[in-house]
NULOLUM-392121 format. One record per residue (C-alpha): residue number from 1; residue in one letter; x negated, y, z. Coordinates in nm, 2 decimals, always signed. Example, Ala and Ser with C-alpha at 12.3 -4.5 7.8 and 13.67 -1.06 7.14 Angstrom:
BEGIN
<1,'A',<-1.23,-0.45,+0.78>>
<2,'S',<-1.37,-0.11,+0.71>>
***
This chain:
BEGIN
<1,'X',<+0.00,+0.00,+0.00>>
<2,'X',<-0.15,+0.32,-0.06>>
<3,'X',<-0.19,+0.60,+0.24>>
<4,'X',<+0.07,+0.82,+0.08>>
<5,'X',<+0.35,+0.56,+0.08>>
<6,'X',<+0.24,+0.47,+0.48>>
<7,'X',<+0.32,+0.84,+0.54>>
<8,'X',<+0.67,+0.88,+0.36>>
<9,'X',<+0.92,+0.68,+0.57>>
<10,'X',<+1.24,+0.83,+0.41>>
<11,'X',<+1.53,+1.05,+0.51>>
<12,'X',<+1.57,+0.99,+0.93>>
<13,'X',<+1.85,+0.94,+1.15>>
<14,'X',<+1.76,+1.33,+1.28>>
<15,'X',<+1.87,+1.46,+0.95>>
<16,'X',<+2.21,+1.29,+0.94>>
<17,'X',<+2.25,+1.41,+1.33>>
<18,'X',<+2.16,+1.78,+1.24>>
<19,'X',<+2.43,+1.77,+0.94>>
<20,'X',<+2.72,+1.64,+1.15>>
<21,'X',<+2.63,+1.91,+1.45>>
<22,'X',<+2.59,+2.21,+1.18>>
<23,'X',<+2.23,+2.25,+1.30>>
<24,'X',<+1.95,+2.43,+1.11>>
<25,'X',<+1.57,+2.35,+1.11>>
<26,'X',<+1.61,+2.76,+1.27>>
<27,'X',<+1.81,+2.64,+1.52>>
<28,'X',<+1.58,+2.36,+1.69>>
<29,'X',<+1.26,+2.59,+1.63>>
<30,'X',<+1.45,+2.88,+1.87>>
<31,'X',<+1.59,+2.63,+2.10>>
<32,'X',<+1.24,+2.52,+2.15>>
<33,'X',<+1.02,+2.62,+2.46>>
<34,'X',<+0.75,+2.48,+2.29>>
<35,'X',<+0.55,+2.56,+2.00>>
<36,'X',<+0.75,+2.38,+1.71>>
<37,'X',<+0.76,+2.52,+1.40>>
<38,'X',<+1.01,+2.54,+1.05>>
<39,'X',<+0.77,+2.32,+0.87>>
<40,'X',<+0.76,+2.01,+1.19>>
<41,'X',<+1.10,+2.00,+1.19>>
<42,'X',<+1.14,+1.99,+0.77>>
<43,'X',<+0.91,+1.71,+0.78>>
<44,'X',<+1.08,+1.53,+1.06>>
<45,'X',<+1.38,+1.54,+0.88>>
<46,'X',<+1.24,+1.45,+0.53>>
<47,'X',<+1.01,+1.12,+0.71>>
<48,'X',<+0.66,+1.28,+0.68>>
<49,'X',<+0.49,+1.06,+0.98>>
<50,'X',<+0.41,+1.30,+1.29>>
<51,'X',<+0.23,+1.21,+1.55>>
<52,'X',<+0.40,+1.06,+1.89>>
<53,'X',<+0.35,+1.42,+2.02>>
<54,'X',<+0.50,+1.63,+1.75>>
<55,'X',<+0.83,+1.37,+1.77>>
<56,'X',<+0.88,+1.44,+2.13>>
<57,'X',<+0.86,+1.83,+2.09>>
<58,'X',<+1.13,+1.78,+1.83>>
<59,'X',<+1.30,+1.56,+2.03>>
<60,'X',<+1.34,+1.78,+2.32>>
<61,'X',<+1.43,+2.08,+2.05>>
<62,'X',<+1.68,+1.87,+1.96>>
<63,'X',<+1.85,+1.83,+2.28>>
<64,'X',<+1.79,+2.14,+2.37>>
<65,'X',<+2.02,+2.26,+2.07>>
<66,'X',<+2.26,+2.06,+2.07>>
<67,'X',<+2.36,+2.03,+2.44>>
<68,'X',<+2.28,+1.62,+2.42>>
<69,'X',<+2.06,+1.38,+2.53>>
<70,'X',<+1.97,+1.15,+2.30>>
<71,'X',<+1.65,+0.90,+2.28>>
<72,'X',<+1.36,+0.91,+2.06>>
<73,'X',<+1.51,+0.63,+1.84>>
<74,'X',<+1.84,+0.76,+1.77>>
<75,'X',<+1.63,+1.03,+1.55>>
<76,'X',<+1.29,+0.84,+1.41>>
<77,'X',<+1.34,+0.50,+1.23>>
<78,'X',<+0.93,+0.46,+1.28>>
<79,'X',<+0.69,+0.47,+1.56>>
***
């Protein structure tokens, strides 16, 4: 398998998620106490890997914007 294709892991559960609440990539990076940016949060949702770190800041952006308290698998289909 080429390094590219081990990197691309396809449209995630967050995505899906941020659709059904009306949730923009805007509105996880201003929920955010953290530093996550536009461009972590576009590649969470488009399956770019990230590393375990960058999943749990959008994780906690997350449930920060939308008032729930989901787990780290109900957004990422990898580890």
């Amino acid at each position: 398998m080429k390094p590219e294709q081990e990197r691309e892991y396809g449209e995630q559960p967050i995505d899906a998620l941020m659709l059904e609440l009306d949730l923009t990539n805007d509105d996880l990076v201003c929920a955010s106490t953290e530093q996550v940016t536009h461009k972590m949060v576009s590649k969470a949702r488009k399956g770019r890997w990230l590393t375990t770190a960058i999943r749990q800041k959008v994780l906690r952006a997350f449930n920060a914007a939308s008032g729930q308290n989901v787990a780290l698998d109900a957004l990422f289909n990898y580890r």
